[in-house]
Each structure stands twice: as C-alpha cells, then as structure tokens.
N, C-alpha and C positions, 0 to 999 in steps of 0.2 A: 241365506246360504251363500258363501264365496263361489265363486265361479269358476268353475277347472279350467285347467290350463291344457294345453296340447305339447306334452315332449315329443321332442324328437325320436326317444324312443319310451314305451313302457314297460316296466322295469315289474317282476313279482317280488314283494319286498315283505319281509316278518321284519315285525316290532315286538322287543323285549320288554315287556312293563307299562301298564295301565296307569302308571302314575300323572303326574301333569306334563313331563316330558315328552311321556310315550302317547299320550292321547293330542299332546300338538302336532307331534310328529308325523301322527296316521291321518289326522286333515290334512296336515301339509302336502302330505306324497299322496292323497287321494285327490285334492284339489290339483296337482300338479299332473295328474292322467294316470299314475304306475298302478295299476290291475294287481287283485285279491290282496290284498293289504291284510296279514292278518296280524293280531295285535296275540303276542302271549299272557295271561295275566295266571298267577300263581293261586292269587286270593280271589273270591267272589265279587269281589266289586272294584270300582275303581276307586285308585285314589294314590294308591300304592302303601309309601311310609305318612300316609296323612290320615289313614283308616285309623280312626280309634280302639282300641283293645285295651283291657283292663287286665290281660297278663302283661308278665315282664318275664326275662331270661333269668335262669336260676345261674346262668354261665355266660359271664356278658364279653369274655375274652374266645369263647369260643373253643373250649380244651377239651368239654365233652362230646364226644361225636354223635350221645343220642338224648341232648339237649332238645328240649322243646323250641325251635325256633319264632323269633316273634320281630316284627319290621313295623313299629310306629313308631313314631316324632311326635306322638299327639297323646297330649293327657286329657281330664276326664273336662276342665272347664276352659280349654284352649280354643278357640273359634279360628278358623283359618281363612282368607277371601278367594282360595280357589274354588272356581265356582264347577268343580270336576264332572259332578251327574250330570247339571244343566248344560254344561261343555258338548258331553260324551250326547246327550240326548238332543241338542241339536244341530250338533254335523252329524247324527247316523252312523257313531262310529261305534255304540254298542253293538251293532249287528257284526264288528271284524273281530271282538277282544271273543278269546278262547279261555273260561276263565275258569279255577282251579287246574291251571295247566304248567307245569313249571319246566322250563327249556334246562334240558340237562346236559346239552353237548352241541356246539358251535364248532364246526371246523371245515376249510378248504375244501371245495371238490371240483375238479375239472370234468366240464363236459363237451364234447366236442368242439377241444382247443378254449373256452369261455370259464374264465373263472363265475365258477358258484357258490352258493355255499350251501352245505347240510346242516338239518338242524333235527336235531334227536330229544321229543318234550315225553311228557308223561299227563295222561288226564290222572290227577289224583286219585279223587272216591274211585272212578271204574276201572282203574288202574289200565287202563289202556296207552299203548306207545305210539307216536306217529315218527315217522322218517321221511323228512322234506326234502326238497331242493329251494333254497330261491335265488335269486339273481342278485340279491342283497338283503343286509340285515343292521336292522337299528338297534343297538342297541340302551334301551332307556334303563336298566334296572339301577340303577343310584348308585353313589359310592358306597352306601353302608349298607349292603344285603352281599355283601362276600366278606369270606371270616379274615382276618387282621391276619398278616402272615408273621407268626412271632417267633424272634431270636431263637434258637433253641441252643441247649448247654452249649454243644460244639460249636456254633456259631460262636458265641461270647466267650468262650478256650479261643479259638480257631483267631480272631483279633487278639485279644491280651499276649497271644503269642508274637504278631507282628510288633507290637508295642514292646513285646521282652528284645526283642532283634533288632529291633533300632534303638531299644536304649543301648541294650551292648555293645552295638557297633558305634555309637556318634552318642555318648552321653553328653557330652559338652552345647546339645540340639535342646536337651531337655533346663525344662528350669531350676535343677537341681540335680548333683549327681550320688543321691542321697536318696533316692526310690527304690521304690521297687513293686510285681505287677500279679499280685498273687491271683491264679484263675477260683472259676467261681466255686470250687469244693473246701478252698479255705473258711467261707464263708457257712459251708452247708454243714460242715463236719462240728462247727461250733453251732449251729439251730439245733441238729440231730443230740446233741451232747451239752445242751447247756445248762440242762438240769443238774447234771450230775456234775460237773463244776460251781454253781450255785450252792448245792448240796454239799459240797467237801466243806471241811473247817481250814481255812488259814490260823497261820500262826500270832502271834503277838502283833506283828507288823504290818498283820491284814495281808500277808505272802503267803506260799506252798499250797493254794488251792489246785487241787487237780486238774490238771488241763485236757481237754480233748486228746484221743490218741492221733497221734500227727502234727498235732498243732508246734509241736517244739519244733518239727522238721522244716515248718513254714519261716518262724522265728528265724532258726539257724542258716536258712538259705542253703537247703539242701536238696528241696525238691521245688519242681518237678526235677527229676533227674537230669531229662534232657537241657535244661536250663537253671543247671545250678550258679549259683553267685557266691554260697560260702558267705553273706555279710550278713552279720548278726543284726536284728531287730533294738534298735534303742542304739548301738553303738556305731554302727553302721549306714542303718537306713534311720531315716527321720521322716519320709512320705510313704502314705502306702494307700496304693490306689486298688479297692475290691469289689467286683460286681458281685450283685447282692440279689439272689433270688427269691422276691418276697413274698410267701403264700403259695408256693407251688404255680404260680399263674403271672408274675409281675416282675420286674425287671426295675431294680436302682444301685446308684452307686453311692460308694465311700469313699470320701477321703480321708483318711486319718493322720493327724500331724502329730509324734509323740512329743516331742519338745515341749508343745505347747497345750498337749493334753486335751485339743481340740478334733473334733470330729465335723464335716461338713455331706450332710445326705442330701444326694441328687435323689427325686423323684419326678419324673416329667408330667405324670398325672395322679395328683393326691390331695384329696378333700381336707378341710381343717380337722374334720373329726379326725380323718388318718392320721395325720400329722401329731396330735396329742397321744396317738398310743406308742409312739417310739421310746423307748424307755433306754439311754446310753450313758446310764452314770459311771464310775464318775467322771465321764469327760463331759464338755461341754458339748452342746448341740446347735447345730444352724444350717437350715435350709434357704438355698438362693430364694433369690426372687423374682431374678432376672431370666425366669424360665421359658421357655418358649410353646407354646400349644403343642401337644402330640395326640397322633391316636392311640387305642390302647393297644394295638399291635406294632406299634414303634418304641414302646418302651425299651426295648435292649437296644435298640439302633443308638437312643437318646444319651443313654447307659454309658454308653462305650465311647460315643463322640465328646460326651461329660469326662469320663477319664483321658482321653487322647488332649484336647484341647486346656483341660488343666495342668496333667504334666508338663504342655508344650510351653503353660503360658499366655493361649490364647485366650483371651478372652470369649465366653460362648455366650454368642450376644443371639437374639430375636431376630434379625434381619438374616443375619447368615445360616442358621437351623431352624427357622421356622415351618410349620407344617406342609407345607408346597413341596419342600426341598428334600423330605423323609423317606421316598423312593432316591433319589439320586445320591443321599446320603448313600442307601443301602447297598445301591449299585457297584456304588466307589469301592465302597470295603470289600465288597464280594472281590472286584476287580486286583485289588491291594493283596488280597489276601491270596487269590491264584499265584500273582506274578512274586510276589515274596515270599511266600512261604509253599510252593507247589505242593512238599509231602504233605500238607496239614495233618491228614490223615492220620501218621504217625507218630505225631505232636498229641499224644491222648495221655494226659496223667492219671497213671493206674498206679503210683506209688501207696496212695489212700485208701486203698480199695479195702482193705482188709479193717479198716478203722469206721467204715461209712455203712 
C-alpha cells in the first residue's frame, strides 16, 4: 500500500468514472489525506469504456434520444494491460465507487462564502436520487460518453450566409469571382425529388428532364431572396460550393466545377465501403485525401471549413484542422457569425418551403 500523505487541508472530493482515470485519481486523493472520496460509476463494475459488451448503438451519432446507450472500446478478442479489478482491489478503493449511479447534474454552489460544488446522481435499478455537496470534483468520464454536438440545418445556413456576405462584399478575396454558396435545401430538395427527375423522359439530347421544384430558382440566382445574385448557373457561375446532408444524420460538402464537369466530395469520416456507393454520373468524382481525423460530431464544423478554405484558396491541410483544433474551429464561427451577421435569425430561406 502507498503511504498517505498529510495535506494542509482535507478536501470531500466525488470522482466521476471508475474507469482507469478515475480509479487513479481516488488512490491519489486518498493517499494524499482528502476524506470520503466517493467514486460515481454508471455501470457495475469497473473499467469504464474498457468493460466488454457485445451490444453496439443502433445510433452512433446520437440523434435518437431513446437510443440504447452503450460505452466500450473493447471487442470480444481484445486483451487490454489495465490491470483495473486488481488496481481497484488493492488500494481499497471498491469500498468508494457507487456503482449503477450515474451523476446527472454538476454545478457551482456557494456555502458560507466557500466555493462548492453540488452534485445531483441517480442509483439506476432503485431509482433513488442523491443531492451532494463536496468541496470538489473529478471529473474522469472520457471524452467519448457525451453525445457529439452536431451542426444543425441553421448552423450550416447560418455560415454559408457569412460566406454569401464576404463574397459580395470583397469577391476579389475569393479564388474566383465565378461562385456561388447555395444553402443546405438546394441540396435536400433534389434527395427528396430525385426520383421523379430520374423518372421523367429527356428528349433526344438527353435535355428537358424535370427538375425539382425550385431548383431553376437556385440555377437562376434568384433565391434565397435575401441574397439574390441574378447569375445564371453555367454562364455566370462556374463554382458551386453545397453542404450536403447525408442520411439524415451526416454532414459533407460539394464542390462542383461545371466547366470541367467535375465534382470533388468532402467527407471528414467515410469508410471505403461508403465511398463506393456515391453514384455522380455523369460527372466525374474525387474525394481528397489529404483529410484530416474528425469526430462524428464535427462533421458539419469540417463541412463548412472544407467550403470556406476551398473558395478562399487555402489549402485545408492536417496540421491546421486537425482533431485538437474542432472545438476552437467551432468557437470561431460561432464568434464570426454573431459579429457579422447579428440578425442570423432572419437569414432563414423559406422561399422552398412549398417545393420540400
């Protein structure tokens, strides 16, 4: 056994998570002298995301809210060298972890003049609740047991709008003055309708297949209203940069060049098998490669830095958007998006409504 130490003062401190963080952590501060140390754990045993289970999430972005939830890194023939039970059994620290208990609410509370904190858990099966104080809180739960905060429509309007407003204003910034930033219903109105354009007959020329209703209006450069341009598609514009929402659940972008009848799809996270079912004839196809790791709740973040960075020019290298940087990415645009376009709000293209 380590030998405690004598603080200056002893501290009542909860620990979030039986995992191998959270069971360092509670030797640590128990060797260190800080009193009732108690350990939350959610599941039965320890381990955390290292406990084996043989379910998977039927919803692995997180969209259903009555999702079976399920927290393992571990498959059925993986062997790992934390040595967690033998850990936990002998510093004695199964006797702190509180287990099927899941901490539902952390926040601030002042007690005469002394910052505390409250902590609001739930015992699962007995469904009983507890209401703590302690003097501090660890918390060990990992990064991947809270759900991905992802893009939503207005978020991905709410940018392409900023992108519409500095190309108008400073096109000469951009690498072309020959784009254009269609939001993400250009793309949805043609999924919802793409049968029925498949299904029309063109004429001789393989021309006059039905188009989506609206879709001329995109061509023409007439909507969204608030942001009309008037320049026709093929005569006007030659780039067209459109977030693309794939499956209800996913997040990529399009570049499309007509000139050259090329198409280039950003995906920040997409398997080889995904990748063979893109079907985009007859244009060509081509996915970078120079992509950089995301989580699956940063796909629209990746989305939209892929379109900014391509109309700009820049190059979107590995070093400058890689995974570390996906909060601070996010940050930014939130920020970008307050100070330039304040009404966002009223930036909501409802021109389509009656075609969707």
């Amino acid at each position: 056994m380590t030998p405690s130490l004598s603080p200056t003062t002893s501290h009542h401190v909860a620990v979030i998570g039986a995992g191998a963080a959270g069971l360092v952590a509670a030797r640590e501060l128990r060797r260190e002298g800080h009193s009732v140390v108690v350990v939350f754990e959610r599941q039965k045993q320890v381990g955390g995301t290292w406990i084996y289970t043989d379910h998977v999430e039927t919803d692995p972005l997180s969209v259903d809210p009555t999702r079976t939830v399920v927290h393992s890194s571990v498959y059925a023939s993986l062997r790992t060298n934390l040595p967690r039970e033998y850990f936990a059994k002998e510093f004695a620290i199964e006797e702190m972890i509180r287990f099927g208990t899941a901490v539902e609410r952390v926040a601030p509370e002042s007690e005469g003049g002394n910052r505390k904190w409250r902590v609001e858990s739930m015992e699962t099966e007995k469904r009983v609740r507890r209401d703590e104080v302690y003097d501090a809180v660890v918390v060990c739960s990992g990064h991947y047991t809270t759900e991905p905060r992802l893009v939503t429509f207005l978020h991905i309007d709410a940018w392409i709008n900023v992108l519409r407003k500095r190309y108008d204003a400073n096109p000469q910034h951009f690498r072309s003055e020959r784009m254009c930033f269609p939001d993400h219903l250009f793309a949805q109105q043609w999924r919802f309708n793409f049968k029925d354009f498949t299904d029309s007959e063109p004429d001789q020329n393989g021309l006059g297949r039905r188009l989506p209703g609206g879709a001329w209006n995109y061509y023409a450069g007439t909507i969204p209203s608030f942001f009309q341009s008037n320049k026709v598609w093929g005569m006007d514009i030659d780039d067209i940069y459109a977030p693309v929402n794939y499956t209800d659940t996913h997040w990529i972008a399009m570049w499309i060049s007509i000139p050259k009848r090329h198409i280039v799809v950003f995906d920040s996270i997409c398997s080889n098998e995904q990748r063979a079912q893109y079907s985009l004839e007859p244009f060509t196809y081509e996915r970078p490669t120079n992509i950089p790791p995301a989580r699956a709740g940063d796909c629209g973040v990746y989305t939209l830095k892929y379109i900014e960075c391509h109309a700009f020019g820049i190059e979107f290298s590995k070093k400058d958007f890689a995974k570390a940087n996906g909060n601070t990415m996010r940050d930014k645009m939130a920020v970008d998006i307050f100070q330039e376009l304040p009404d966002a709000h009223e930036f909501e293209n409802k021109d389509n409504d009656a075609n969707l």
